[in-house]
C-alpha positions in Angstrom: 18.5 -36.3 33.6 22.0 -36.2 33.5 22.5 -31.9 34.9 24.9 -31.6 32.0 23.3 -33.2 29.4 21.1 -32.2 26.6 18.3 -31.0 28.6 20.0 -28.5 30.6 20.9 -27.3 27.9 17.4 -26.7 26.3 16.4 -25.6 30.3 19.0 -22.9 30.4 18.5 -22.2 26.0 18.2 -18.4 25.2 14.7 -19.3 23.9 13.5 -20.6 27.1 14.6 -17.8 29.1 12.5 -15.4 26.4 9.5 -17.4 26.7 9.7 -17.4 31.1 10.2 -13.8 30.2 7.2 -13.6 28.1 4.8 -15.5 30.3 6.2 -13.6 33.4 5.7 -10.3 32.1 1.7 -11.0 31.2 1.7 -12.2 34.8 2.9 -8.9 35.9 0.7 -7.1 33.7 -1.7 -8.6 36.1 -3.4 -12.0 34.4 -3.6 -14.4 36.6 -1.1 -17.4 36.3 -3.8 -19.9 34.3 -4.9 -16.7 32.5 -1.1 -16.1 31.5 -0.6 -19.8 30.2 -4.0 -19.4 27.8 -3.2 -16.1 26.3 0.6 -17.3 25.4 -0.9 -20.5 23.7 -3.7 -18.1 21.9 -1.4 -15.5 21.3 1.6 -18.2 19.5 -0.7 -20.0 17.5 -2.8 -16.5 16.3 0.0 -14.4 16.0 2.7 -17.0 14.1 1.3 -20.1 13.4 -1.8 -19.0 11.8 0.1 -17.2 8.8 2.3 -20.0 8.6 -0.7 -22.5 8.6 -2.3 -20.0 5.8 0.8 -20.5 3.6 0.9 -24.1 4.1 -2.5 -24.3 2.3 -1.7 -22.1 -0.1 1.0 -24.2 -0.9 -0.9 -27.3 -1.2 -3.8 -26.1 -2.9 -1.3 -25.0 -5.7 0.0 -28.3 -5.6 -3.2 -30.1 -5.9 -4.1 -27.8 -8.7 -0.9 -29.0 -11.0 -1.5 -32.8 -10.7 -3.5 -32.6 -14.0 -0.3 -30.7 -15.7 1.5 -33.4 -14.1 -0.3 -36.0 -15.1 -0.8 -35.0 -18.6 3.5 -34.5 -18.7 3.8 -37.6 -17.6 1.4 -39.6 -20.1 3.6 -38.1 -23.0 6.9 -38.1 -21.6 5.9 -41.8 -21.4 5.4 -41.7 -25.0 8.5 -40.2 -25.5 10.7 -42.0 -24.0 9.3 -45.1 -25.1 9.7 -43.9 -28.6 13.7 -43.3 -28.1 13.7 -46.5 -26.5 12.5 -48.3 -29.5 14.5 -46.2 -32.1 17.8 -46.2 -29.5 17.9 -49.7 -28.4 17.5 -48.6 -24.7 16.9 -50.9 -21.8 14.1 -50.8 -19.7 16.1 -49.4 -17.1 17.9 -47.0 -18.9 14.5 -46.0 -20.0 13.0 -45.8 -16.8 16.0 -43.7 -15.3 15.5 -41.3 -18.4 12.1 -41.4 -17.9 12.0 -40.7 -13.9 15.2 -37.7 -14.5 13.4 -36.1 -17.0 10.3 -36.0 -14.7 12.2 -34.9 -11.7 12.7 -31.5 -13.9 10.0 -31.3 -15.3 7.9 -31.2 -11.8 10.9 -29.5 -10.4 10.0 -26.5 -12.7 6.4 -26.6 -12.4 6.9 -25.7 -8.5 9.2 -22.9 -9.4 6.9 -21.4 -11.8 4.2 -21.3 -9.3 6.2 -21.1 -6.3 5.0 -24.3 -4.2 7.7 -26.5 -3.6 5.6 -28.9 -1.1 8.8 -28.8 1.3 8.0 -24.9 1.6 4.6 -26.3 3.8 6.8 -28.1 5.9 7.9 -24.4 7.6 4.8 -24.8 10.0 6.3 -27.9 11.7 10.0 -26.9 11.9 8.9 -23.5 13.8 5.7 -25.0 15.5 7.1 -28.2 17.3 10.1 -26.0 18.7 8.1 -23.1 19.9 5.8 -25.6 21.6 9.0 -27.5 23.4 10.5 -24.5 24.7 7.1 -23.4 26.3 7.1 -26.3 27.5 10.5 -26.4 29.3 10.1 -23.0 30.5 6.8 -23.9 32.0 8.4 -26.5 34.0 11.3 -24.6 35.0 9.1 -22.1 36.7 6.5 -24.4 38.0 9.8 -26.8 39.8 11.2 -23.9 40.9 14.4 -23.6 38.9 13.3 -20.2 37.9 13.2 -17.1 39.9 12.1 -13.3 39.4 14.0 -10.8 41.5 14.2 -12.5 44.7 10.7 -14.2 44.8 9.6 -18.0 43.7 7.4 -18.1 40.6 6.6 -21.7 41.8 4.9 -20.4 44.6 3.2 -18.4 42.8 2.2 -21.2 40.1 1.2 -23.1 43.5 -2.1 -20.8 43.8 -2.4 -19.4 40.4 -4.7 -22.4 39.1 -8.5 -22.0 38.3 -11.5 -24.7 38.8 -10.3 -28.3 39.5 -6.6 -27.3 39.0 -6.2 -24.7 41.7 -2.3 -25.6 41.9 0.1 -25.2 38.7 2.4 -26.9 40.2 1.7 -30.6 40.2 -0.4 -32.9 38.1 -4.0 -33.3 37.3 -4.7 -36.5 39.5 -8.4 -35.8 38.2 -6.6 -36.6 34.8 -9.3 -34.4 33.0 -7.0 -32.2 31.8 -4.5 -34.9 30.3 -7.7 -36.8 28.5 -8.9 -33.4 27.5 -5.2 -32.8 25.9 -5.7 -36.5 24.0 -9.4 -35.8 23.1 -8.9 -32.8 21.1 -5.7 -33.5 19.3 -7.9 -36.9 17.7 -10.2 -33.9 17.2 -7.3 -32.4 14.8 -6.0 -36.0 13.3 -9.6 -36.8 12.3 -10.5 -33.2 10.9 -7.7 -33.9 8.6 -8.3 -37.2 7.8 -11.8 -36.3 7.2 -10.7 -33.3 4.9 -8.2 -36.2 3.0 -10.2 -38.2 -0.2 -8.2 -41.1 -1.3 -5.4 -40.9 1.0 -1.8 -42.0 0.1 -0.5 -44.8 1.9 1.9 -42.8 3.5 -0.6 -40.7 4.3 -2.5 -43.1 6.5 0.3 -44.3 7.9 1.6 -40.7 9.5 -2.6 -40.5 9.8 -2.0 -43.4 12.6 1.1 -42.9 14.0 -0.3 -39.2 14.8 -3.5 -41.0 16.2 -0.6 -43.1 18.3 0.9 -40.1 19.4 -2.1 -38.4 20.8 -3.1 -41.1 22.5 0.3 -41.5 24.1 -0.2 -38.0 25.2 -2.3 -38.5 27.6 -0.1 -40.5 30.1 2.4 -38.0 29.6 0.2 -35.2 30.4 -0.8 -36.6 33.6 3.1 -36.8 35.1 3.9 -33.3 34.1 2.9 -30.4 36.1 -1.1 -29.1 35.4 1.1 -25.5 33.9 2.3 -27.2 31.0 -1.1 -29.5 30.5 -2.9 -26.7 30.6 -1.0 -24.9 28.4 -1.1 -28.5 25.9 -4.6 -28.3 25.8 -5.1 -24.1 25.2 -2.7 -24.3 22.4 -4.4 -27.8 21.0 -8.0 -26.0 21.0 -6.2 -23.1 19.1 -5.0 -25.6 16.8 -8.3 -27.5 17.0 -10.2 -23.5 15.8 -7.2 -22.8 13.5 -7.9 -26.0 11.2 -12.0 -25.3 11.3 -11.4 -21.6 10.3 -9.1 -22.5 7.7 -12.0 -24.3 6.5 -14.2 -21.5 5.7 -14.5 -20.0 2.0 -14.8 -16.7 3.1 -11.2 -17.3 5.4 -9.6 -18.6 2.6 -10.0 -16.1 0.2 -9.0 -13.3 2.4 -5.8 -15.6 2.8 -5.6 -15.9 -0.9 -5.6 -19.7 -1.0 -6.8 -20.9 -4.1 -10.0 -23.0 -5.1 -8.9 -26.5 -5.7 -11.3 -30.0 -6.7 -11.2 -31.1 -3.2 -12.9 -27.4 -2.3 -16.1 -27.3 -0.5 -18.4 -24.0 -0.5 -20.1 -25.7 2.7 -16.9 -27.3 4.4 -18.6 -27.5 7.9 -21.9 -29.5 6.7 -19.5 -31.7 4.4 -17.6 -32.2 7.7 -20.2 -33.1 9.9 -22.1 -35.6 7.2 -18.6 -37.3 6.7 -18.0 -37.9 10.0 -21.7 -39.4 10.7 -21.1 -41.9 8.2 -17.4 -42.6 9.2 -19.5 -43.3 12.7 -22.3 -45.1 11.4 -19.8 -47.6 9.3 -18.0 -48.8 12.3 -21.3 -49.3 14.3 
């Protein structure tokens, strides 16, 4: 990496220093380095990104809730505009842009009245993926030595601060457990949502299998980084992994105040597991 390029930047980033500073000051608190890594990934995704997730479905169930309004608009703005057409001499274009401008609004409105413009549950992933990147580089900095503490080596440290198979921090898994682990339960997290997801758009498969892509791709990439920052991967992907299956539960989303939509289950976790036995069974 070039040392003045974009990546020393991000390594030397205010919010990299603040999370070596966070994970640094559990470890003097006196967690053990592994112990350090799975209470920042718990305490990120429970403390910040479970609200966040909360609105997100909030958001979407409200939006799911309007696509009768929306459809019902749309029928007679349909009939509308065909009408004008006819009396006007319109085009079909000049229709069609009429039609499509006048919908805009309309749906435009709609989200206002009931606050849930969908790009509002796109907040998750524009604080989520960065939080996740800088502990990531801070991790590395501390576990290749690029960050000290008052006149000792945190990499040292990180060197003997592992548990079972992965006694040191500071290199990769060569059992690879860890990295497959990392790839195993963020399918885990594609195919709970997929599973969740009736009569998905196009576009929705598609980013459905380019996430399943991704995951997959994780898992060589997990194995060349340090066992710190797989480690940390896989804590904060099983807190995203309980985070989806408790945002499942009735009881969960009413406390959240996420509202009851068609898609809704009162038993999401048998609905779960039958879907995915027959999504097995198909393929056999």
């Amino acid at each position: 990496v070039d040392p003045g390029g974009w990546y020393e930047a991000l390594a030397s980033s205010a919010p990299v220093h603040a999370a070596e500073e966070a994970l640094l000051g559990m470890h003097a608190a006196g967690l053990p380095w592994w112990g350090s890594i799975a209470l920042a990934a718990a305490g990120l995704r429970g403390l910040l990104t479970l609200p966040l997730a909360a609105q997100q479905r909030r958001i979407l169930a409200k939006v799911e809730n309007l696509q009768p309004e929306i459809k019902n608009i749309a029928k007679r703005l349909n009939q509308e505009v065909a009408v004008c057409a006819h009396q006007l001499g319109w085009s079909k274009r000049i229709a069609r842009l009429i039609y499509l401008k006048n919908m805009r609004r309309f749906v435009s409105e709609l989200y206002v009245r009931d606050n849930c413009h969908p790009f509002k549950a796109t907040v998750l992933v524009w604080i989520q993926l960065p939080m996740w990147i800088f502990m990531s580089v801070a991790l590395r900095n501390l576990s290749t030595g690029v960050a000290h503490s008052e006149g000792f080596s945190v990499q040292e440290q990180l060197a003997v601060g592992g548990v079972l198979w992965f006694p040191d921090l500071t290199t990769s898994d060569s059992t690879w457990i860890l990295p497959i682990s990392v790839g195993v339960v963020n399918l885990l997290i594609v195919e709970l949502f997929a599973l969740q997801r009736l009569g998905m758009t196009r576009f929705q498969v598609c980013v459905t299998y380019f996430v399943r892509a991704m995951s997959v791709l994780m898992v060589p990439v997990a194995a060349t980084v340090p066992s710190s920052i797989a480690f940390y991967w896989l804590c904060s992907s099983l807190m995203g992994l309980a985070q989806n299956l408790l945002l499942c539960s009735p009881r969960f989303r009413r406390l959240c105040r996420i509202p009851p939509t068609r898609s809704h289950s009162d038993t999401p976790y048998k609905d779960l597991f039958a879907a995915f036995c027959a999504k097995f069974k198909s393929r056999k």
